[in-house]
C-alpha positions as CSV (number, residue, x, y, z in Angstrom):
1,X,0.0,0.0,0.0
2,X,1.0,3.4,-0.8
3,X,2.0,6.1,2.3
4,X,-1.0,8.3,3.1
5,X,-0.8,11.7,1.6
6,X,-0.2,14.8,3.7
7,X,-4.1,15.4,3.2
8,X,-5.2,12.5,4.6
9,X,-8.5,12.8,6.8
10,X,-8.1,10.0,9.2
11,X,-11.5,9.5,11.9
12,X,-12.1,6.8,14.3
13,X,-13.4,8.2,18.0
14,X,-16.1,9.7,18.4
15,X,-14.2,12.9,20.0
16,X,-12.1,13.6,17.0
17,X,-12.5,15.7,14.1
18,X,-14.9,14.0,11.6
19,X,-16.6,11.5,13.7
20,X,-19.9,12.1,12.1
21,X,-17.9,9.7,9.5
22,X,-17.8,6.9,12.1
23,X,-20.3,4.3,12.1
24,X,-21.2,4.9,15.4
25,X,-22.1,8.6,15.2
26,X,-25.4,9.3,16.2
27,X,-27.1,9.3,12.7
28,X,-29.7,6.7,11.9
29,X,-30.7,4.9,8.6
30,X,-34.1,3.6,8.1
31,X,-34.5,0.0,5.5
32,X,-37.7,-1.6,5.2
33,X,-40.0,0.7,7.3
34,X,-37.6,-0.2,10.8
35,X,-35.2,2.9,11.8
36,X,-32.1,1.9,12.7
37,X,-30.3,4.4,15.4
38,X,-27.2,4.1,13.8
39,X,-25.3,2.4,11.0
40,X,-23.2,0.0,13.7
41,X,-26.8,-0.9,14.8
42,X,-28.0,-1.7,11.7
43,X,-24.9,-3.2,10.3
44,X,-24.7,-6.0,13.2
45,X,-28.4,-6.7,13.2
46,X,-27.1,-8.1,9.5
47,X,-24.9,-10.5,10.4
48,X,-28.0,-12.2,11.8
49,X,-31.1,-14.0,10.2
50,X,-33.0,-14.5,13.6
51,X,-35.4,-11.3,13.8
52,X,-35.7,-11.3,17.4
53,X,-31.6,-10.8,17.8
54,X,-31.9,-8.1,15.4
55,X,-34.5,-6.4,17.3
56,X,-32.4,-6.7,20.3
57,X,-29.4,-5.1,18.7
58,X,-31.9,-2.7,17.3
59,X,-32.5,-1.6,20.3
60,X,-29.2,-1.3,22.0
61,X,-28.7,2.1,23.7
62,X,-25.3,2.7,22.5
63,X,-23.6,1.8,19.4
64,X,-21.2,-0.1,21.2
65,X,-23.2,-2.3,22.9
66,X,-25.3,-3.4,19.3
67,X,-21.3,-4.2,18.2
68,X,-20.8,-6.5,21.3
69,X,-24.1,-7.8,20.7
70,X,-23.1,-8.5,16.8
71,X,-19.9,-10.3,17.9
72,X,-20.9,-12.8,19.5
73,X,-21.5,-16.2,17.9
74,X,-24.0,-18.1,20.0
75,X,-26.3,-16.8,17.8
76,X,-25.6,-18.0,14.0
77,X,-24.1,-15.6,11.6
78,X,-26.5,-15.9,8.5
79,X,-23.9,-18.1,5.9
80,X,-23.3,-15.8,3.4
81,X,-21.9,-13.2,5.2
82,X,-18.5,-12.9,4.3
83,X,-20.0,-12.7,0.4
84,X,-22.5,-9.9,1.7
85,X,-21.2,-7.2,4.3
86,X,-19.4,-4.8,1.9
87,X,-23.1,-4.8,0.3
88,X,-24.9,-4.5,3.1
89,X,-21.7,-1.6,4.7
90,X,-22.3,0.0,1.9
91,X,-26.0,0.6,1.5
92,X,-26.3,1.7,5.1
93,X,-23.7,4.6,4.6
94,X,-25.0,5.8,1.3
95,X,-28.4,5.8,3.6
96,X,-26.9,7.7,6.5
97,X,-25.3,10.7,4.0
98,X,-28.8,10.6,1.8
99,X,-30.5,10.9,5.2
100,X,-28.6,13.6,7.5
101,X,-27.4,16.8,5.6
102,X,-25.0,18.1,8.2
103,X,-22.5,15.1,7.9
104,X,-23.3,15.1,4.3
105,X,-21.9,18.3,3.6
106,X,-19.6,17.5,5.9
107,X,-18.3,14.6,3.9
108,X,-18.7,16.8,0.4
109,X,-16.3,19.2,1.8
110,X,-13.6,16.4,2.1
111,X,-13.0,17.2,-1.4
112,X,-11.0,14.4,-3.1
113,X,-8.8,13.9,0.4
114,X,-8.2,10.2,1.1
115,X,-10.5,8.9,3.6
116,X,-8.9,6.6,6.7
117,X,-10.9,5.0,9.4
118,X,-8.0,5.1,11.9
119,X,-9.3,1.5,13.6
120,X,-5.9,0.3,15.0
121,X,-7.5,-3.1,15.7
122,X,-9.8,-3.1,12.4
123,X,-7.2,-4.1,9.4
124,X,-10.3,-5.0,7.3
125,X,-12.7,-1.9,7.9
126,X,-10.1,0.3,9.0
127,X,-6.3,0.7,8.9
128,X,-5.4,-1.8,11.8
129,X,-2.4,-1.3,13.9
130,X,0.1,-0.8,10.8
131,X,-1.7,1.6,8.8
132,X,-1.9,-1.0,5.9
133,X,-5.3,-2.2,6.5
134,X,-7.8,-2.4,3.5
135,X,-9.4,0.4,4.8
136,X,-13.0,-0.4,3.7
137,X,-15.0,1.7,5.5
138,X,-12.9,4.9,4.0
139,X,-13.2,3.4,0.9
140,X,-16.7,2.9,0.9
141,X,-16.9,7.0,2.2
142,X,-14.9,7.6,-0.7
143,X,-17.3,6.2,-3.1
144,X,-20.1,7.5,-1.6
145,X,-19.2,10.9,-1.5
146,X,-18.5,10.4,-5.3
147,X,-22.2,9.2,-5.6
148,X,-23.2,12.6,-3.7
149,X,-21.0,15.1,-5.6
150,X,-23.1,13.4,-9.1
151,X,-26.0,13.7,-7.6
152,X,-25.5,17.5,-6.4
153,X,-24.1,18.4,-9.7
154,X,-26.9,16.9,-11.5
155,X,-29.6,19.0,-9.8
156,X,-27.2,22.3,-10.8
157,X,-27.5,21.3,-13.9
């Protein structure tokens, strides 16, 4: 992997500068009629086929309580998982930036700046504890914001 540029926007805690990027910022997404209080809530409710767990995750108070929830594995994960998270990653943060303008604009104003979730035990979703993690879930930004610049320069047009 390449060394980050110098504009690099790196978010991970909720304290730091762009955490309205981090899927457990307080912005729901809403799929299927059922709101969803964030996209960590809705995202682990997916790893599940059994309703009732999902509605118990749904209804975690804190984002990181739906994530302990999602990791445990007394409960089956549904079996195609691994074939269907980035899907399912994706759909819920193209939801959260259609939803909620502030972090949308927020995110437009990113310009073309590489996106990092700065997860230093996430080398998957984030850029794990080397900084050469796939870096998913700033990938998936990436695109996204793409989508949204389109879309707000097709209704200028």
């Amino acid at each position: 992997m390449t060394p980050p540029s110098p504009d690099t926007i790196y978010f991970y805690a909720q304290t730091d500068p762009y955490a309205e990027f981090s899927n457990f910022a307080p912005y729901g997404v809403c799929f299927e009629d059922i709101w969803w209080p964030t996209v960590e809530h809705y995202f682990q409710a997916m790893k599940f086929h059994d309703a009732a767990y999902r509605t118990r995750i749904r209804r975690c108070q804190k984002p990181k309580d739906a994530k302990a929830l999602g990791m445990t594995r007394k409960v089956p994960l549904r079996a195609d998982w691994e074939e269907v998270k980035d899907d399912i990653m994706y759909a819920a943060v193209l939801c959260k930036f259609r939803t909620h303008g502030a972090p949308r604009q927020l995110l437009l104003g990113t310009g073309d700046a590489p996106l990092v979730e700065n997860a230093p035990m996430d080398a998957y979703w984030g850029c794990g504890p080397d900084g050469l993690g796939l870096n998913k879930l700033g990938r998936i930004l990436m695109r996204v914001r793409g989508e949204l610049a389109e879309d707000a320069a097709a209704l200028k047009r």
